[in-house]
Every structure is written in C-alpha cells, then in structure tokens.
PDB file with one MODEL, atoms N, CA, C and O in Angstrom:
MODEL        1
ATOM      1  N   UNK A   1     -33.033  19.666  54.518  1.00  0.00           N
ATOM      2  CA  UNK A   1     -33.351  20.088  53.164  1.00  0.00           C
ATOM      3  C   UNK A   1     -32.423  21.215  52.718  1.00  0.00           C
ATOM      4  O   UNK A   1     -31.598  21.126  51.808  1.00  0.00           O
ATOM      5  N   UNK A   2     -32.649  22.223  53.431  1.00  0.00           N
ATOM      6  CA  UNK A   2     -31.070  23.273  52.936  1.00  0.00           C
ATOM      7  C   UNK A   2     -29.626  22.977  52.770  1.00  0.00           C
ATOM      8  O   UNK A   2     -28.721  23.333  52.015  1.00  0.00           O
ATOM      9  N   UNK A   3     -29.809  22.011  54.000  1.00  0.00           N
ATOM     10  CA  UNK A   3     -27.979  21.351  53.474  1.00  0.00           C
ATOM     11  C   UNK A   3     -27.998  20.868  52.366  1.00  0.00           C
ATOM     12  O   UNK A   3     -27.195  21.446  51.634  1.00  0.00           O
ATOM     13  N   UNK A   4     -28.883  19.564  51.572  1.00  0.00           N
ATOM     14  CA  UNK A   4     -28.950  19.211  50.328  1.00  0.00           C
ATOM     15  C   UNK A   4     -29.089  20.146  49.436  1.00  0.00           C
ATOM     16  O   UNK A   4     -28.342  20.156  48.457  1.00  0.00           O
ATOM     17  N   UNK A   5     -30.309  21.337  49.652  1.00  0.00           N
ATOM     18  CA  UNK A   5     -30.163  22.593  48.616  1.00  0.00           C
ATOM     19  C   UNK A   5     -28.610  23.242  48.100  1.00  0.00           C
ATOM     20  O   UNK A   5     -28.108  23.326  46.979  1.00  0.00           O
ATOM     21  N   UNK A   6     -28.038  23.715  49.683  1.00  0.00           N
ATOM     22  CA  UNK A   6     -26.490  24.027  49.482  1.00  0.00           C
ATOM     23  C   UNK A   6     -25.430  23.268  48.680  1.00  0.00           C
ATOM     24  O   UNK A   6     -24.480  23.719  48.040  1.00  0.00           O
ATOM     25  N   UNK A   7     -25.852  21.927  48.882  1.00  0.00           N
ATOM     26  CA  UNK A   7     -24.660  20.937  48.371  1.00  0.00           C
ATOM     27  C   UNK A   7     -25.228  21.354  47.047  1.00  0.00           C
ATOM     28  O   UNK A   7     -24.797  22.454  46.701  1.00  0.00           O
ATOM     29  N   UNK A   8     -25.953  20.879  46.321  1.00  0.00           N
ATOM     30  CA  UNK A   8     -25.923  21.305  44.598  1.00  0.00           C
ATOM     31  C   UNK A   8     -25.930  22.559  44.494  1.00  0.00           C
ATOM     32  O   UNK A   8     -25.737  22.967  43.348  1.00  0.00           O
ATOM     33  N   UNK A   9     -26.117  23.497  45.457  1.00  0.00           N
ATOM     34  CA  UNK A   9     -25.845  24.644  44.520  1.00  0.00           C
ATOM     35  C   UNK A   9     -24.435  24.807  44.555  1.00  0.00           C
ATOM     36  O   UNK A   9     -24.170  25.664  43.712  1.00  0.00           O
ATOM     37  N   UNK A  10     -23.616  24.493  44.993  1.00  0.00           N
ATOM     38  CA  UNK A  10     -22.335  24.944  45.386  1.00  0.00           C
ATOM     39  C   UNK A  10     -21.448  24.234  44.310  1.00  0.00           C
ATOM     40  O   UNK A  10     -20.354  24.713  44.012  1.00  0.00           O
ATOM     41  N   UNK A  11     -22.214  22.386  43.366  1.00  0.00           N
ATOM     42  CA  UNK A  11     -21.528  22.173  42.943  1.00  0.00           C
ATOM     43  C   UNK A  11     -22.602  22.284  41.222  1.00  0.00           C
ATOM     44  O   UNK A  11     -22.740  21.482  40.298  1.00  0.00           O
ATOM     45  N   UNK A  12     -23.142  23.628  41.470  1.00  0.00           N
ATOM     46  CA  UNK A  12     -24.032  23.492  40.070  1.00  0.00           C
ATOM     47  C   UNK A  12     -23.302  24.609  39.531  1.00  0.00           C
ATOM     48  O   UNK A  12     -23.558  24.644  38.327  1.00  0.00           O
ATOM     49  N   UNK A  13     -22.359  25.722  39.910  1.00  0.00           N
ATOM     50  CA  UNK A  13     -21.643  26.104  39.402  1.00  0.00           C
ATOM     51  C   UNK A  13     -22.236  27.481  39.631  1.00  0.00           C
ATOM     52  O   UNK A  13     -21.623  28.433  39.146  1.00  0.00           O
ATOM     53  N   UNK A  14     -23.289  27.693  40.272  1.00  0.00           N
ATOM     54  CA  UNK A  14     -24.170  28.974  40.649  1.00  0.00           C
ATOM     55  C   UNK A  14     -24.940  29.265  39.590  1.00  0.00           C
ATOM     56  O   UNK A  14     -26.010  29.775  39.923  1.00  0.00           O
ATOM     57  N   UNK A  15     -24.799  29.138  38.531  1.00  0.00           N
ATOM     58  CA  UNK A  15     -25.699  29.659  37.751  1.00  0.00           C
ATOM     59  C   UNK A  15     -27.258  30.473  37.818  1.00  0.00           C
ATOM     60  O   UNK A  15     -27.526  31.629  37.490  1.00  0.00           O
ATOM     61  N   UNK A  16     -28.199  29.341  38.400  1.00  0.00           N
ATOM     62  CA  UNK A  16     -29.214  29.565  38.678  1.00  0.00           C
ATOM     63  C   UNK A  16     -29.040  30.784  39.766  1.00  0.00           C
ATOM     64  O   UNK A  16     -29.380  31.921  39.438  1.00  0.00           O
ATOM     65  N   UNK A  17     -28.498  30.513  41.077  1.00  0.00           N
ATOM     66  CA  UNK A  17     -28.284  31.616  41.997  1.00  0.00           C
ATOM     67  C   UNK A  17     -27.735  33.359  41.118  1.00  0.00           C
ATOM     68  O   UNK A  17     -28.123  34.447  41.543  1.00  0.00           O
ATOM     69  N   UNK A  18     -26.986  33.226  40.130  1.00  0.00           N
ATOM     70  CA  UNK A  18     -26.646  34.571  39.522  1.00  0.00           C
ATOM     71  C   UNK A  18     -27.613  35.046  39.033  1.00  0.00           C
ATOM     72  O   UNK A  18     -27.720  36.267  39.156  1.00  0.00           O
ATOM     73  N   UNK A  19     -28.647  34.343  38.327  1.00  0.00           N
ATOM     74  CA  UNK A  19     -29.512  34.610  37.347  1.00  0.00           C
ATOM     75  C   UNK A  19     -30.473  35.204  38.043  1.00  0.00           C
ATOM     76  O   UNK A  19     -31.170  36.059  37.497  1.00  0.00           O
ATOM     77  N   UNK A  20     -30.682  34.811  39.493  1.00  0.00           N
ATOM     78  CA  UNK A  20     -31.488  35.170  40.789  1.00  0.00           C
ATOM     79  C   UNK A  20     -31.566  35.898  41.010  1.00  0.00           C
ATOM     80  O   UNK A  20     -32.639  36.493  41.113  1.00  0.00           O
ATOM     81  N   UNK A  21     -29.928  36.557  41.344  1.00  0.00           N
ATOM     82  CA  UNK A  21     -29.508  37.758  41.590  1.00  0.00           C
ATOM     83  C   UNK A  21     -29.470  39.031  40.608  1.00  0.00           C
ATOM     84  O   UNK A  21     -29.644  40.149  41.093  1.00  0.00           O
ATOM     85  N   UNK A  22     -29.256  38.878  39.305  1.00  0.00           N
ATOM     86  CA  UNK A  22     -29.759  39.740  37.859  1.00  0.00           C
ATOM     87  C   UNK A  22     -31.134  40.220  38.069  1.00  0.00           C
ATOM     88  O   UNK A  22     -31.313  41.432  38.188  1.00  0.00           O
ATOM     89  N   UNK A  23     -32.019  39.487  38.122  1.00  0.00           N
ATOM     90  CA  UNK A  23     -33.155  39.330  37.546  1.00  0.00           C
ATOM     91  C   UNK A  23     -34.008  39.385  38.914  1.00  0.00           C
ATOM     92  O   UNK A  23     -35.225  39.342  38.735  1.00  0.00           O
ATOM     93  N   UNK A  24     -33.537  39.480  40.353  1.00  0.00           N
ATOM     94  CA  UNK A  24     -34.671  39.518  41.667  1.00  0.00           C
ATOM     95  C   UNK A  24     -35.495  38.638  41.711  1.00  0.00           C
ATOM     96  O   UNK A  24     -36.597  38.917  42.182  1.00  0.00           O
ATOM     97  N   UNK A  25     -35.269  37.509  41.311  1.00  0.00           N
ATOM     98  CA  UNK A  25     -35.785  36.187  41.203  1.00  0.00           C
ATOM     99  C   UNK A  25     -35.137  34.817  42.105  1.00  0.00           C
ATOM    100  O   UNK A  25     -33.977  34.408  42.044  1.00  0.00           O
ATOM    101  N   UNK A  26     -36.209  34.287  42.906  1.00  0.00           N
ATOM    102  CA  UNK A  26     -35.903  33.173  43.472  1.00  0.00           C
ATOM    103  C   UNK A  26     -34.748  32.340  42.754  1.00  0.00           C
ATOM    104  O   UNK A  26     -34.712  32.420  41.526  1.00  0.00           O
ATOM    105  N   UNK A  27     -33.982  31.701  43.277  1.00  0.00           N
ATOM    106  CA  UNK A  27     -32.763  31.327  42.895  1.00  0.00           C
ATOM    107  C   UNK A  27     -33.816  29.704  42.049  1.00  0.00           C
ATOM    108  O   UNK A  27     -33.894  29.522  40.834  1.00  0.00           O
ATOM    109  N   UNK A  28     -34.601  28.601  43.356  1.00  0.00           N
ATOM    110  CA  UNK A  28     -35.022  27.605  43.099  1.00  0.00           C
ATOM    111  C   UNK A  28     -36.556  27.787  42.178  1.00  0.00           C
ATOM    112  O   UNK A  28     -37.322  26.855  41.933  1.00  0.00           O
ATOM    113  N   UNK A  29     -36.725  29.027  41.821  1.00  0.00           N
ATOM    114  CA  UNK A  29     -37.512  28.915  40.455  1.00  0.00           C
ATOM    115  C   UNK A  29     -37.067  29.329  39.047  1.00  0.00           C
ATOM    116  O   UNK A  29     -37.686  29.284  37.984  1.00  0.00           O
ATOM    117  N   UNK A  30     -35.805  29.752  39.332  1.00  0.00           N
ATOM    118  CA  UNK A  30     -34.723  29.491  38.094  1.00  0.00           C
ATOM    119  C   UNK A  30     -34.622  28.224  37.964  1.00  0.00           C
ATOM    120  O   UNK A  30     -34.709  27.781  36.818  1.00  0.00           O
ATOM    121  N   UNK A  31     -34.403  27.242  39.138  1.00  0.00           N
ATOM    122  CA  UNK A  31     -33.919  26.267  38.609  1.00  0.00           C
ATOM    123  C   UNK A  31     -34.790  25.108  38.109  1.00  0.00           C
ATOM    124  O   UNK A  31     -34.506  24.242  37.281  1.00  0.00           O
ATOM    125  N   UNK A  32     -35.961  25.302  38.834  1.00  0.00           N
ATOM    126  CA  UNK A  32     -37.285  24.603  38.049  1.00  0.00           C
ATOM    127  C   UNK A  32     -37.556  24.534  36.881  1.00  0.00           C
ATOM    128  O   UNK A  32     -37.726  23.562  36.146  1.00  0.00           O
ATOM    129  N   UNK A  33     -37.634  26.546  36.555  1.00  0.00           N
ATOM    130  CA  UNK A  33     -37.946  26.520  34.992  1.00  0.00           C
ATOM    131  C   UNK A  33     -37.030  25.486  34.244  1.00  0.00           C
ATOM    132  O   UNK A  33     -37.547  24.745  33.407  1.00  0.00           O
ATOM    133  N   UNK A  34     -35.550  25.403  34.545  1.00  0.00           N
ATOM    134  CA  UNK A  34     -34.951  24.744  33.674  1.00  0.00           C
ATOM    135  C   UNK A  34     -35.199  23.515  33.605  1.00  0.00           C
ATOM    136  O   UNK A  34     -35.107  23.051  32.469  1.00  0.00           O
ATOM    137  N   UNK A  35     -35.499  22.770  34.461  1.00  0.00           N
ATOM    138  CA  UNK A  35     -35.213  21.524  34.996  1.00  0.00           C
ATOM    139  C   UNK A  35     -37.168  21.129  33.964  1.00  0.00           C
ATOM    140  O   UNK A  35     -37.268  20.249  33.108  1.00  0.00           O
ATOM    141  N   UNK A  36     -37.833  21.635  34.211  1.00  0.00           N
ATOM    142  CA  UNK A  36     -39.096  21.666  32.947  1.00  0.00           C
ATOM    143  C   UNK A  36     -39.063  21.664  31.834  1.00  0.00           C
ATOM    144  O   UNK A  36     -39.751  20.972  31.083  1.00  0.00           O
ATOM    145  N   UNK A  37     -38.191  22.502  31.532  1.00  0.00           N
ATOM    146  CA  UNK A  37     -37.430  22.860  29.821  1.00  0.00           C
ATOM    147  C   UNK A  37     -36.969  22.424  29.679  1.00  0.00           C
ATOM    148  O   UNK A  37     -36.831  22.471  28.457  1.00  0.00           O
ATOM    149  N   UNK A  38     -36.086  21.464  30.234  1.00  0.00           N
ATOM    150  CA  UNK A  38     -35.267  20.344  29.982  1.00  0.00           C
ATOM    151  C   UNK A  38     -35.482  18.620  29.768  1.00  0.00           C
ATOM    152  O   UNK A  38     -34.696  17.706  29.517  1.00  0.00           O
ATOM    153  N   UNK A  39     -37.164  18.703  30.035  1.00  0.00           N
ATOM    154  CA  UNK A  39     -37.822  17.541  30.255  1.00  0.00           C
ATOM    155  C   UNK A  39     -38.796  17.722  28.848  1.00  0.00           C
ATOM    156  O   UNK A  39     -39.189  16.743  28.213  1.00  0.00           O
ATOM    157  N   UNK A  40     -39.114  19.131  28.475  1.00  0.00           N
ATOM    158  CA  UNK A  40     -40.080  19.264  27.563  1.00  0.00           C
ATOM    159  C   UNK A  40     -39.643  19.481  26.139  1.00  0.00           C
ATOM    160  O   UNK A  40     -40.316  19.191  25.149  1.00  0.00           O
ATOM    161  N   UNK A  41     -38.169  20.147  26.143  1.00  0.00           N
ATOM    162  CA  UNK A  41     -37.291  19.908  25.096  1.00  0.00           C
ATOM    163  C   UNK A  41     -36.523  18.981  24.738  1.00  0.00           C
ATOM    164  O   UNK A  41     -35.925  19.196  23.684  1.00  0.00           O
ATOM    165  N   UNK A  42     -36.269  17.739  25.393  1.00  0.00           N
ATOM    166  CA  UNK A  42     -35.233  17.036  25.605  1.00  0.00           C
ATOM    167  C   UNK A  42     -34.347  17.135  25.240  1.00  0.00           C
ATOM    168  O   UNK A  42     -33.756  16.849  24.199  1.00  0.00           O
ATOM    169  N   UNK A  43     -33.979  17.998  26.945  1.00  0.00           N
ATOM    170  CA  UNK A  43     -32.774  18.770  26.865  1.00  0.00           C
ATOM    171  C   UNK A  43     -31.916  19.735  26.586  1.00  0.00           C
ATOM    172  O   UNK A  43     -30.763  19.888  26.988  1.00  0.00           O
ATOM    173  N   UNK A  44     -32.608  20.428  25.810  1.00  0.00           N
ATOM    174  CA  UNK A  44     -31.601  21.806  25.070  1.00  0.00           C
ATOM    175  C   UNK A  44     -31.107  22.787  26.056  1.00  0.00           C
ATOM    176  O   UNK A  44     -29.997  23.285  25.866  1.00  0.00           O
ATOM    177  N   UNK A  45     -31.821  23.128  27.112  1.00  0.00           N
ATOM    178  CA  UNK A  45     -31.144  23.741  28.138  1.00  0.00           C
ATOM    179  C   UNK A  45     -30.237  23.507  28.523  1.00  0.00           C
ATOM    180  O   UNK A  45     -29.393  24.377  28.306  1.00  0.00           O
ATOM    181  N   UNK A  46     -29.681  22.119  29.417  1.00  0.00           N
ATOM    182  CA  UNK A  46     -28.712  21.910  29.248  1.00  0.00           C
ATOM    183  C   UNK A  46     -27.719  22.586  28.734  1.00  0.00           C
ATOM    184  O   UNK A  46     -26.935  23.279  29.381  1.00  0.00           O
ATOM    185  N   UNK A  47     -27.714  22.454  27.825  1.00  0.00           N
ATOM    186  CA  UNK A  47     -26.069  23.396  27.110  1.00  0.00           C
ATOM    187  C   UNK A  47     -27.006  24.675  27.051  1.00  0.00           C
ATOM    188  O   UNK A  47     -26.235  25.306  27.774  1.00  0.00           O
ATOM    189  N   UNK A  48     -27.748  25.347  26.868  1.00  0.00           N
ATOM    190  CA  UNK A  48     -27.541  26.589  27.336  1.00  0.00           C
ATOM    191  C   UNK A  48     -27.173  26.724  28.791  1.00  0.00           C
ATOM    192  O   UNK A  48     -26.663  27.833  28.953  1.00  0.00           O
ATOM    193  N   UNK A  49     -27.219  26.145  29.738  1.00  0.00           N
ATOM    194  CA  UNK A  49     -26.818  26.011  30.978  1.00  0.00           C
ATOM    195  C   UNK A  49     -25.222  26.047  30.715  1.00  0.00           C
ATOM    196  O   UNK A  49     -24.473  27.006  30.904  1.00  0.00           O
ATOM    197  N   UNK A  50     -24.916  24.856  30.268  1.00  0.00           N
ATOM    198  CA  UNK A  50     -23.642  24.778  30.331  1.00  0.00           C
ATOM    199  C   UNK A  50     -22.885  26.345  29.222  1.00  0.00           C
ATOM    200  O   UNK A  50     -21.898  26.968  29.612  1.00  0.00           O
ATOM    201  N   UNK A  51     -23.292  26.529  28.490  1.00  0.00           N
ATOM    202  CA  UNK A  51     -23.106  27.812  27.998  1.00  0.00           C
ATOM    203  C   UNK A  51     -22.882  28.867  28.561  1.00  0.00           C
ATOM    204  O   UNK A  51     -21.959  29.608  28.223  1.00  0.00           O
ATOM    205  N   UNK A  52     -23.755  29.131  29.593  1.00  0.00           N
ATOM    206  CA  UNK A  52     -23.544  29.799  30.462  1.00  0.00           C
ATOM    207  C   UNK A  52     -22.838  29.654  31.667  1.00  0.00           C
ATOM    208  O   UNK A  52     -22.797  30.672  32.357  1.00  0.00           O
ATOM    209  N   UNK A  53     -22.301  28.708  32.077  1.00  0.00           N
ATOM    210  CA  UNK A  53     -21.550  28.688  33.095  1.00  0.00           C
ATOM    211  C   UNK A  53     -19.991  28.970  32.152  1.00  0.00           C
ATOM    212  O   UNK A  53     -19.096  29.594  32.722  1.00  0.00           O
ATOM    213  N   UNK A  54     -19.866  28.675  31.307  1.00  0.00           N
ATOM    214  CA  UNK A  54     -18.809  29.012  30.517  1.00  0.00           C
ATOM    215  C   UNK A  54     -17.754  30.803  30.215  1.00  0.00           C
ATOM    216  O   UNK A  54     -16.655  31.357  30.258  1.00  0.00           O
ATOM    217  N   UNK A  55     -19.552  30.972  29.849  1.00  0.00           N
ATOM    218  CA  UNK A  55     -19.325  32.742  30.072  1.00  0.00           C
ATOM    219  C   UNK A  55     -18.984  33.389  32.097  1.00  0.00           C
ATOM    220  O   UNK A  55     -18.488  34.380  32.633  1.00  0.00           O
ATOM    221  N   UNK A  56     -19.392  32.561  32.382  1.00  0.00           N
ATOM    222  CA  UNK A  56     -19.281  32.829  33.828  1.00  0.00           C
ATOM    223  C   UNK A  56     -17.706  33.071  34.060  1.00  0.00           C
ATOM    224  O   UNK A  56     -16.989  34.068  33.963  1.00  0.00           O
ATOM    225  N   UNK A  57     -17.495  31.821  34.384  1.00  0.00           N
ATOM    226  CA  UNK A  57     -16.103  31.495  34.271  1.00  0.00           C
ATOM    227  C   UNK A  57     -15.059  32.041  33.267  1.00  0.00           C
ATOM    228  O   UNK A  57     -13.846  32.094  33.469  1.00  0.00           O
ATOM    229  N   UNK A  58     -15.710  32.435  32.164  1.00  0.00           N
ATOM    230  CA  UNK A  58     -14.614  33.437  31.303  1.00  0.00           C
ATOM    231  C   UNK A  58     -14.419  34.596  32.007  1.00  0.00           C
ATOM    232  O   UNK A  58     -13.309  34.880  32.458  1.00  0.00           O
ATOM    233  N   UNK A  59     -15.678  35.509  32.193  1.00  0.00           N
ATOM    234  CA  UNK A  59     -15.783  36.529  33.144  1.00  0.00           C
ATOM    235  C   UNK A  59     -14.903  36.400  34.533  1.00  0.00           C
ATOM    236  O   UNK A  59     -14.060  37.273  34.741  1.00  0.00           O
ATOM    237  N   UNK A  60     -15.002  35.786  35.083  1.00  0.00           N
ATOM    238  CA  UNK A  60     -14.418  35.539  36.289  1.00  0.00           C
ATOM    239  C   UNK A  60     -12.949  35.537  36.144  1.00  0.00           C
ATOM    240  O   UNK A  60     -12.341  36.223  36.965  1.00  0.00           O
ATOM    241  N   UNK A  61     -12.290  34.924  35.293  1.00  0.00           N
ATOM    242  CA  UNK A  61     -11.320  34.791  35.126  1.00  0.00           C
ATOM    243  C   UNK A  61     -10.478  36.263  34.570  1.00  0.00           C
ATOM    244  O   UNK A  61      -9.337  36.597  34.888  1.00  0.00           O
ATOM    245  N   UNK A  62     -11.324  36.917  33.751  1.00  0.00           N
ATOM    246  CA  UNK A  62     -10.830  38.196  33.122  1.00  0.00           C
ATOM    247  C   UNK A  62     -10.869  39.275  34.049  1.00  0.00           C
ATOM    248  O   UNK A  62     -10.068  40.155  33.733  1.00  0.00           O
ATOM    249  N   UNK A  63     -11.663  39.572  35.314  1.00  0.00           N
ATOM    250  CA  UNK A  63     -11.775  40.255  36.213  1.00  0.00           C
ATOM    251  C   UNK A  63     -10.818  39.762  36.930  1.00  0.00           C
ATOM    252  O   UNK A  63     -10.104  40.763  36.997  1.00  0.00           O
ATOM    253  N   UNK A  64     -10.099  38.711  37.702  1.00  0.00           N
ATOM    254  CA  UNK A  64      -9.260  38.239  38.380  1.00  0.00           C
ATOM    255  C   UNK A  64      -7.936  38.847  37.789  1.00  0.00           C
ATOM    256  O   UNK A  64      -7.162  39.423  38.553  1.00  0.00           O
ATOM    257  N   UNK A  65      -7.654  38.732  36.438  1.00  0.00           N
ATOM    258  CA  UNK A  65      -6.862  39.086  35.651  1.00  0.00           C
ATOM    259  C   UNK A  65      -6.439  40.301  35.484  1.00  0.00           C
ATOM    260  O   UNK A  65      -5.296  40.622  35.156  1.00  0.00           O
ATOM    261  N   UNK A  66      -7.313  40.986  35.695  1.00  0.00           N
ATOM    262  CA  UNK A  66      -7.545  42.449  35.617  1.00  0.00           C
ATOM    263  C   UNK A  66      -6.811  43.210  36.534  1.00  0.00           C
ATOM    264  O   UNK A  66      -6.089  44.188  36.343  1.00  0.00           O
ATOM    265  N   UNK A  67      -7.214  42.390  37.936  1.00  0.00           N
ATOM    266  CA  UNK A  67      -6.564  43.101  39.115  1.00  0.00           C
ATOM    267  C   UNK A  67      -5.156  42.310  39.525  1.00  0.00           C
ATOM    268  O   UNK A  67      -4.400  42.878  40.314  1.00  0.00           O
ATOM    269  N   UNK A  68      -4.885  41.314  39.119  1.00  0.00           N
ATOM    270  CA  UNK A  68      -3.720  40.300  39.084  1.00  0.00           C
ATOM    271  C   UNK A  68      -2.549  41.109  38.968  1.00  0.00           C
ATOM    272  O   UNK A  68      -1.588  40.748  39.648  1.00  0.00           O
ATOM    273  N   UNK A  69      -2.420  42.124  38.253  1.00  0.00           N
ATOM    274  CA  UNK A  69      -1.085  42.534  37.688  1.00  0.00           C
ATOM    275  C   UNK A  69      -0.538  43.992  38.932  1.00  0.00           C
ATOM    276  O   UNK A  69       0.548  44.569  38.979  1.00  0.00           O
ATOM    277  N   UNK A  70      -1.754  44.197  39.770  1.00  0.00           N
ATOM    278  CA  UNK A  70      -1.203  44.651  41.007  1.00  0.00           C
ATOM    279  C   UNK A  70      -0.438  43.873  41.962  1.00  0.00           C
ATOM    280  O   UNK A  70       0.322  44.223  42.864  1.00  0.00           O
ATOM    281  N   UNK A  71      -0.832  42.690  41.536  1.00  0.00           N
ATOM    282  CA  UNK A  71      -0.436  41.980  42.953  1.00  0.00           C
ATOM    283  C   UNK A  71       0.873  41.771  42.877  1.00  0.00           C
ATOM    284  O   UNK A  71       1.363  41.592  43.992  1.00  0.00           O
ATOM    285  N   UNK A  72       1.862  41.710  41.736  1.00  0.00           N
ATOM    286  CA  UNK A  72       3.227  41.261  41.526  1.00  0.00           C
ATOM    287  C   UNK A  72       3.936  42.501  41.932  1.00  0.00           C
ATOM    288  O   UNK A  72       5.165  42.548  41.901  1.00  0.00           O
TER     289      UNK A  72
ENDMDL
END
C-alpha cells in the first residue's frame, strides 16, 4: 500500500503533500477532501489543483533562478 501511495504522490506533483506541510495536516486527508469536492462539484477542483501546481512550479523555478547566477 505505501509503494502505491508513493507512486502517485511522486507523480501528483506534491501538491497535496505541501499543503500538508503549510497547514500540519495529513498529506492523505488533503487529498480526500479534494477527491470529494471533486465528485460533489463536478470537478472544479481540479483546476484549482492544477492551479496550484502551476504556482508551485513558478515558485520553484524563480528560487532556482535566484541562486543560478552564482553558479556561472
């Protein structure tokens, strides 16, 4: 069961796990709530999901960036 847990989280982009980590919250009841809200809205989470992995990855990239110009 954890290996399957690991495999999607690794390719869910972390999200849920960050939000975990913000907020001191179980990583897999982040991901419930959504996965509920996503059944009861049909769907709108989703792209706030994906919304947020967006900002992630902007972030990530601008911090990388940041320290990048030491490295040359």
């Amino acid at each position: 069961m954890k290996r399957l847990q690991s495999f999607f989280e690794s390719y869910a982009f972390g999200v849920c796990a960050h939000l975990g980590d913000k907020l001191g919250l179980d990583s897999s009841s982040i991901r419930l709530s959504f996965v509920y809200a996503s059944f009861i809205t049909f769907g709108s989470p989703v792209i706030i999901y994906l919304g947020m992995v967006f900002v992630m990855n902007i972030r990530k990239h601008l911090r990388q960036r940041k320290y990048s110009v030491w490295n040359y």
